[in-house]
NUKEVEX-954808 format. One line per 8 residues: for each residue x, y, z of C-alpha. Coordinates in Angstrom, 2 decimals, m for minus. Layout:
BEGIN
X:Y:Z | ...
***
This chain:
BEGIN
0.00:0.00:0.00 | 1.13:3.96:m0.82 | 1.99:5.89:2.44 | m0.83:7.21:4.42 | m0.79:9.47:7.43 | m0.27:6.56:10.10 | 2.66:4.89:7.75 | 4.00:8.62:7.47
4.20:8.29:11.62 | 5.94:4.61:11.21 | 8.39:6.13:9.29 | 8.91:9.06:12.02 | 9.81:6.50:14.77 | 12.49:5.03:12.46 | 14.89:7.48:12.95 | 18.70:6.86:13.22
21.81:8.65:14.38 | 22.66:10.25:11.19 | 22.70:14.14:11.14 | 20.15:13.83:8.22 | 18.19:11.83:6.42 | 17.81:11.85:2.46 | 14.69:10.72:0.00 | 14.93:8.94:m3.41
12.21:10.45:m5.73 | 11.64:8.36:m8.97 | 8.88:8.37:m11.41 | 7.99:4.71:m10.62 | 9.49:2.88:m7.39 | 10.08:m0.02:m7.56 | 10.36:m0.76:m10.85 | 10.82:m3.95:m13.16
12.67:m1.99:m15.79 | 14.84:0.09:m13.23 | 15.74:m2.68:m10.51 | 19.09:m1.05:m10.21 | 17.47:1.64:m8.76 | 16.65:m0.60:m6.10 | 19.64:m1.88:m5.48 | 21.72:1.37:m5.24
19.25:2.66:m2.55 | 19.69:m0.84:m0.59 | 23.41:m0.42:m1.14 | 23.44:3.36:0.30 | 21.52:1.89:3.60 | 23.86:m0.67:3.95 | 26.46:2.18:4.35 | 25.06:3.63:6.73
22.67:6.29:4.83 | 18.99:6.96:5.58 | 17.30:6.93:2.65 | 13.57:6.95:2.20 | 11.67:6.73:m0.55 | 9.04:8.66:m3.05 | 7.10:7.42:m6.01 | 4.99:9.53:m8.51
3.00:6.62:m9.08 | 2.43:2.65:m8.12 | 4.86:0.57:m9.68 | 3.36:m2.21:m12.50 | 4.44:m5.46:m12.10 | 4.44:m5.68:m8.34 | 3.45:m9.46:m8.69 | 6.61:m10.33:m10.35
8.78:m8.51:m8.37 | 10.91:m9.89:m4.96 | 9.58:m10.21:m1.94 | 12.38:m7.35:m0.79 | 10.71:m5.24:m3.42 | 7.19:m5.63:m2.43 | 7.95:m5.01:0.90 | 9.80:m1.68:0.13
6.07:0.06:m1.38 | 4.97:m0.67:2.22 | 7.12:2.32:3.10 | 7.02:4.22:0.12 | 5.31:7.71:m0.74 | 3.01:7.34:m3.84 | 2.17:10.69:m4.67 | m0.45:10.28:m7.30
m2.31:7.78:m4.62 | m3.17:10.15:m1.70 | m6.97:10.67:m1.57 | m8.02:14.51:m2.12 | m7.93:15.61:1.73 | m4.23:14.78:2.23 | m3.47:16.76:m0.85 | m5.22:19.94:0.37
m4.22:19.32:4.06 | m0.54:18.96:2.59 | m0.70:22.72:0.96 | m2.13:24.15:3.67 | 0.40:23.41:6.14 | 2.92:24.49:3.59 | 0.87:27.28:2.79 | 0.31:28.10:7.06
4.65:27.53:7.29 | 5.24:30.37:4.63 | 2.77:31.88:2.77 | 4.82:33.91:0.71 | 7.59:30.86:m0.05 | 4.06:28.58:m0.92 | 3.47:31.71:m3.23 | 6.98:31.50:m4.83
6.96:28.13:m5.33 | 3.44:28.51:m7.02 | 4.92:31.87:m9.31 | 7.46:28.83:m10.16 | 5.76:26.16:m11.47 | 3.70:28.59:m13.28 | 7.16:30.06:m14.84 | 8.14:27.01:m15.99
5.28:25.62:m17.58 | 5.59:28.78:m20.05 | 8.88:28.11:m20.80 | 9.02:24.00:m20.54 | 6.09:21.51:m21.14 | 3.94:24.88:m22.42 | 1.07:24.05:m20.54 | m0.20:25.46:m17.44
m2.34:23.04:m16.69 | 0.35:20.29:m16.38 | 2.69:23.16:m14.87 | m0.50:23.42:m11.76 | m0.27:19.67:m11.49 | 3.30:19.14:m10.96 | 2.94:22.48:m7.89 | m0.08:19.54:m6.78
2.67:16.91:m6.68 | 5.58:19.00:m5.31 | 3.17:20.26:m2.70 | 2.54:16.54:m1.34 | 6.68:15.99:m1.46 | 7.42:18.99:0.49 | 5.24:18.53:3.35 | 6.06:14.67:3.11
9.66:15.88:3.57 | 9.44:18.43:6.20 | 7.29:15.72:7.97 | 10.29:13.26:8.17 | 12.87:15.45:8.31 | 14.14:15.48:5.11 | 16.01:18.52:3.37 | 17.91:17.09:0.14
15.97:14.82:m2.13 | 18.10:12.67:m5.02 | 15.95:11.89:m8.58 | 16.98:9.19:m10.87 | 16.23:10.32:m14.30 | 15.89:14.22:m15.29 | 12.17:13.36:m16.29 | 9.21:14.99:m14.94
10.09:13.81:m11.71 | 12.64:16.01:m11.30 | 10.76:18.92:m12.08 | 8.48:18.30:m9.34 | 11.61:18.42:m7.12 | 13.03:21.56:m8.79 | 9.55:23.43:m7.75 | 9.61:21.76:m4.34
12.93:23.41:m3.88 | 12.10:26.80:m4.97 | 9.79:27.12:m1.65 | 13.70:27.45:0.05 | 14.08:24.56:2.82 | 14.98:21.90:0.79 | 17.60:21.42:m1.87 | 17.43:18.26:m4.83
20.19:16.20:m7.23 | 20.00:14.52:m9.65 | 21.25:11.23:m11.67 | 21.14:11.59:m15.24 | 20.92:8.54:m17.65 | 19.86:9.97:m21.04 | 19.89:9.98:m23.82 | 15.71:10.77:m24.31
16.40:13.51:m22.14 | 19.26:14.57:m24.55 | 16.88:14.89:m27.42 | 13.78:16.82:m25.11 | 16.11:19.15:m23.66 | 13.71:22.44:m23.74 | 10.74:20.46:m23.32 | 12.21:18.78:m20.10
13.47:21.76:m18.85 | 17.14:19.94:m18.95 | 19.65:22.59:m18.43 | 17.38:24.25:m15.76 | 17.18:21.45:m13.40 | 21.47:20.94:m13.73 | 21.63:24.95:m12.85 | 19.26:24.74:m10.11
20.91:21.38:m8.69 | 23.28:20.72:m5.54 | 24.67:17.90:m7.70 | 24.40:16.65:m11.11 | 25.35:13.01:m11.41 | 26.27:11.54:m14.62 | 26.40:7.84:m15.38 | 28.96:7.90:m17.84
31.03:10.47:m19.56 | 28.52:10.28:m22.49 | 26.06:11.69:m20.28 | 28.57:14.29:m18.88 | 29.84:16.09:m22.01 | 26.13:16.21:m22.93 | 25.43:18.08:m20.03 | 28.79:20.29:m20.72
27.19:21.27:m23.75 | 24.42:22.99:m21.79 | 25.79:24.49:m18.78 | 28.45:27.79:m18.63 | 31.80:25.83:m18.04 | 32.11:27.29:m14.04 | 28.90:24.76:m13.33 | 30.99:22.00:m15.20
31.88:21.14:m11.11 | 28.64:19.85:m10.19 | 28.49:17.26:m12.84 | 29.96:13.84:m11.33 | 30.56:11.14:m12.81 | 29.26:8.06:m10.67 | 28.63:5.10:m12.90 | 25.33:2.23:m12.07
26.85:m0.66:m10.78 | 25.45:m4.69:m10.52 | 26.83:m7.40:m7.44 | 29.68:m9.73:m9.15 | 28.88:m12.03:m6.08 | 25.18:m12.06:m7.15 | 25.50:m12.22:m10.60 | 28.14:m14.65:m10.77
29.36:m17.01:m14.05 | 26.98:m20.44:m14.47 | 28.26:m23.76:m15.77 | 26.29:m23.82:m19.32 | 25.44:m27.16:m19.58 | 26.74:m28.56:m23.27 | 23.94:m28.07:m26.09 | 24.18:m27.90:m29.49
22.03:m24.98:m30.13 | 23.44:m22.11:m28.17 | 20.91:m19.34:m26.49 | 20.70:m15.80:m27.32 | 19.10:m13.72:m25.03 | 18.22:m10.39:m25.05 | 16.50:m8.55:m21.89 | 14.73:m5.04:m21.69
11.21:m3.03:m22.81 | 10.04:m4.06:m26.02 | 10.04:m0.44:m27.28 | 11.24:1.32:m30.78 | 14.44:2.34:m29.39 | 15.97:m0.96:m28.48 | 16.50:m1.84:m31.76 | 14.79:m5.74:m31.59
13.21:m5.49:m35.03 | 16.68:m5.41:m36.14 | 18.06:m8.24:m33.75 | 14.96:m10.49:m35.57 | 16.44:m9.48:m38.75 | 19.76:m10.57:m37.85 | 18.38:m13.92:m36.48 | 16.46:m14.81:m39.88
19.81:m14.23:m41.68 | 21.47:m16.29:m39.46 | 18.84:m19.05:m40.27 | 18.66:m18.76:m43.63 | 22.81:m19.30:m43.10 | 22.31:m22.58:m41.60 | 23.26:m21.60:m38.28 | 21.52:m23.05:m35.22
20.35:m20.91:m32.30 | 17.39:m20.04:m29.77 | 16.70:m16.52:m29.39 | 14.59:m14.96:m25.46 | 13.17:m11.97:m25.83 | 12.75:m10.63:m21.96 | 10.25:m7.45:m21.74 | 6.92:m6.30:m22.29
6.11:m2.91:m24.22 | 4.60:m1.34:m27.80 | 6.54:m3.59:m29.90 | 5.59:m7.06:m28.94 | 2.38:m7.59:m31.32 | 4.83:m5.95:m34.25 | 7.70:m8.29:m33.23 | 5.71:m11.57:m32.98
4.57:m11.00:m36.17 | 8.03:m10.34:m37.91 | 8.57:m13.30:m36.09 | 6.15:m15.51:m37.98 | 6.89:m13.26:m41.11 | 10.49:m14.54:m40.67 | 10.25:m18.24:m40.20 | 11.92:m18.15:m36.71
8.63:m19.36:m34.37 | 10.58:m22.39:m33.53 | 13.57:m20.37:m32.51 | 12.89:m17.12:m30.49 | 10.01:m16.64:m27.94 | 8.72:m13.44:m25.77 | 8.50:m14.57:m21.91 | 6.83:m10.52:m21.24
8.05:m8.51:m17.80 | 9.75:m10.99:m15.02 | 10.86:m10.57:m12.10 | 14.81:m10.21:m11.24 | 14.70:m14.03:m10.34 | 13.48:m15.61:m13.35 | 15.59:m12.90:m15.07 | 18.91:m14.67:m13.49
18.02:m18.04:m14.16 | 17.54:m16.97:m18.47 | 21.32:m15.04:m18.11 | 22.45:m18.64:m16.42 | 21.31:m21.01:m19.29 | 22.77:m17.44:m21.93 | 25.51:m18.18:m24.17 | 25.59:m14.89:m25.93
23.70:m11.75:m24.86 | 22.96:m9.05:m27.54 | 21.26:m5.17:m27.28 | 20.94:m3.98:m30.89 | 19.68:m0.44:m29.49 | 19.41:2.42:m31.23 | 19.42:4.55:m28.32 | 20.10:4.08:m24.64
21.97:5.65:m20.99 | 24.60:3.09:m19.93 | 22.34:m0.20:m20.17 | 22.61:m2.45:m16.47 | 21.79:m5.28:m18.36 | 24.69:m5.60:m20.61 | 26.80:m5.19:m16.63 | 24.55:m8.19:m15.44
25.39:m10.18:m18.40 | 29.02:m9.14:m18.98 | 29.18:m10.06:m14.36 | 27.76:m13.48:m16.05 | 30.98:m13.70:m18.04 | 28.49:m13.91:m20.98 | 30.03:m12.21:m24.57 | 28.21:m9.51:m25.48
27.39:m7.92:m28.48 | 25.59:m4.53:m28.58 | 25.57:m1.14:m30.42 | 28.49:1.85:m30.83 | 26.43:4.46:m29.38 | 25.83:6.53:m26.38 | 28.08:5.64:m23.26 | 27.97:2.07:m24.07
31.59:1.81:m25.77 | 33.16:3.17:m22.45 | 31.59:m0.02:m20.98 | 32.59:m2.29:m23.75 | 36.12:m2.46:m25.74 | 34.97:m4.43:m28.96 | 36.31:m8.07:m29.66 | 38.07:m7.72:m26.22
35.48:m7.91:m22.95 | 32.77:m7.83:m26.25 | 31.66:m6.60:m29.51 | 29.90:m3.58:m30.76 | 28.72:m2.97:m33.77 | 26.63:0.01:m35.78 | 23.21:1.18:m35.09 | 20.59:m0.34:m37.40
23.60:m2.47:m39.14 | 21.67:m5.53:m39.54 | 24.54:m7.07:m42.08 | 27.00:m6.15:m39.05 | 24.83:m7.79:m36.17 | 24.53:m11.13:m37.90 | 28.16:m11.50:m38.59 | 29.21:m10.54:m35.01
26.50:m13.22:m34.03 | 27.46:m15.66:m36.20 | 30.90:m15.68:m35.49 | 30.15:m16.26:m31.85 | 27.78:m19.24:m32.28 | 30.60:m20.83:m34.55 | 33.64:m19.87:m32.27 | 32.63:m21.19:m28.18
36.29:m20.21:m27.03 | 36.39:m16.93:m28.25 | 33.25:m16.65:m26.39 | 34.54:m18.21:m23.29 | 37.89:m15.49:m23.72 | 35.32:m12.65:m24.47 | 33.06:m13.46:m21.13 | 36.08:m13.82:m18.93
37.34:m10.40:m19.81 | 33.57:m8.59:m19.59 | 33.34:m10.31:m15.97 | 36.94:m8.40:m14.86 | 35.88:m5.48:m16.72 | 32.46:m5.06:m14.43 | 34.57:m6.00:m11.50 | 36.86:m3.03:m12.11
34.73:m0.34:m12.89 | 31.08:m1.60:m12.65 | 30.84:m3.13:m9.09 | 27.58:m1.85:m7.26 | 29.55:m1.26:m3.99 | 32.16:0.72:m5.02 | 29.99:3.00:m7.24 | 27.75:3.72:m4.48
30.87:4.26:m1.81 | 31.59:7.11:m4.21 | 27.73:7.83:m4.62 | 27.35:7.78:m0.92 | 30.67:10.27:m0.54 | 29.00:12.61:m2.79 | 26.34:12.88:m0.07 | 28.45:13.33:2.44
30.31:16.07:0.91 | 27.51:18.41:m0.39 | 25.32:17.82:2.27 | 28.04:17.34:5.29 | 26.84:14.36:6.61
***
């Protein structure tokens, strides 16, 4: 259940020695797409942070999430959930604590509506949203709250902040954001921001290209970050037709009407594979039918949304994992996989070559290159020890630079030092 007035009280007698506590605002918490999300904030606690969390809405897929998962909504704010008396009883004790700041924060959202998503309306119901935030946060103590994604989310934290008491960061994946920059109000929320961090250098220069160079200091680069000792190399068991597997939302920009392509050129070549598709979204009823178009029912199936379980046990029976994306942050799954020590082919775009170095830890090839992706794939299913050389080289590479702990030791140190904690 969302957070209600008594819960709110729970929460109050939770209180630890920390100097200050810190929130986690995300569009959808917790989410199937965005378990790493999750895992950073269980990470942080573990170090000794007090983080709470904030939703803008109920998560989908609750059924197939862990039972860890489904017992963090228990303590989670879900904005868009509170009936309509909490809402108004939320701005007026705002409004009571400083009617002029409530008014500020209200000249604010306004402001940016005009100059952002262009419509007041929307502009009146993200001042709604940061209204219920606020008061949630002065109710548990909370002054700094961290967004993942610089999505409508974070402009509900931006207005929040403009009422003065609290301050807001940000994590910033891209690249959609890259491409919606006015709309999404991009370089505002960086300027406004204690802390920008970036999740690859990608995402940083980006960012560079939008701020004056004496705010380049605030960007930080703190990449995402998977368990090695979770996701740890499996014993494939010997088969003659090696599995392809390919995880994330069934959407335009992931590029899987390509990877079908690829796999009906590598049938028509002889070669013998089975192909997962992992993910729900737009493109499944246009994908099973390319499918059929194709020839390939009796090689590749869609399994829709699971859960981080089942999701393991596909990357442990995986012999090659492949993201022919078109565009994309710093994908998590291709760090799960690569933890898995399984090769990996994916696309030369975005941040994703600083997290693979092709035909060493695995291989990239060209957006849309469908002649490309089905000779990379090929010569994997025909070569097992180069894929055995490329997966033991993506596992060090994760452990080096991709490891969830360290990455949130220096997440968790950013913390400390803006907010002196």
């Amino acid at each position: 259940m969302g957070i209600s007035a008594n819960s709110v009280k729970t929460q109050d007698r939770k209180m630890t020695s920390l100097k200050q506590r810190i929130a986690y605002l995300t569009s959808e918490y917790p989410a199937i797409s965005h378990t790493f999300i999750f895992r950073e904030i269980q990470a942080l606690r573990a170090m000794g942070l007090q983080v709470m969390t904030a939703s803008i809405k109920r998560p989908a897929f609750l059924s197939k999430m862990t039972t860890e998962e489904k017992h963090e909504t228990e303590e989670t704010l879900y904005i868009k959930d509170l009936p309509i008396i909490e809402i108004i009883l939320a701005h007026i004790n705002i409004l009571i604590k400083s009617p002029a700041k409530y008014l500020s924060m209200l000249s604010e959202a306004i402001t940016l509506s005009r100059s952002g998503p262009r419509n007041v309306l929307k502009g009146l119901a993200y001042f709604a949203e940061a209204g219920i935030l606020l008061n949630w946060m002065f109710r548990n103590a909370i002054n700094h709250i961290h967004v993942h994604f610089a999505n409508p989310a974070a402009t509900v934290a931006m207005i929040a902040s403009s009422y003065g008491n609290i301050t807001y960061s940000m994590s910033v994946h891209g690249p959609d954001v890259f491409y919606n920059v006015d709309p999404l109000l991009l370089a505002e929320k960086a300027k406004k921001a204690l802390f920008v961090r970036c999740i690859s250098h990608y995402c940083q220069s980006q960012l560079m290209r939008l701020l004056p160079t004496a705010m380049w200091s605030k960007l930080d680069i703190v990449r995402c970050g998977i368990d090695p000792e979770i996701f740890t190399p499996s014993d494939k068991i010997a088969d003659n037709i090696p599995e392809i597997l390919c995880v994330g939302r069934l959407v335009p920009a992931k590029g899987q009407h390509i990877l079908l392509q690829a796999c009906g050129r590598l049938k028509d070549r002889g070669a013998k594979f089975h192909m997962t598709f992992i993910g729900e979204g737009e493109d499944r009823d246009s994908l099973e039918a390319l499918t059929k178009k194709l020839g390939l029912s009796s090689n590749v199936i869609f399994t829709g949304a699971l859960g981080q379980e089942a999701v393991r046990s596909h990357y442990d029976r995986a012999n090659i994992f492949v993201l022919a994306s078109f565009a994309e942050g710093l994908p998590v799954v291709l760090m799960e996989a690569m933890s898995k020590s399984i090769p990996s082919v994916s696309t030369r775009i975005t941040g994703i070559p600083e997290l693979i170095d092709n035909w060493k830890d695995g291989v990239l090839v060209s957006p849309s290159d469908v002649a490309g992706l089905t000779d990379a794939l090929q010569t994997l299913l025909s070569d097992p020890e180069l894929r055995k050389v490329l997966g033991k080289a993506a596992r060090q590479k994760v452990m080096q630079q991709y490891s969830l702990k360290q990455n949130c030791e220096l997440m968790a140190n950013l913390f400390k030092k803006h907010l002196n904690i």
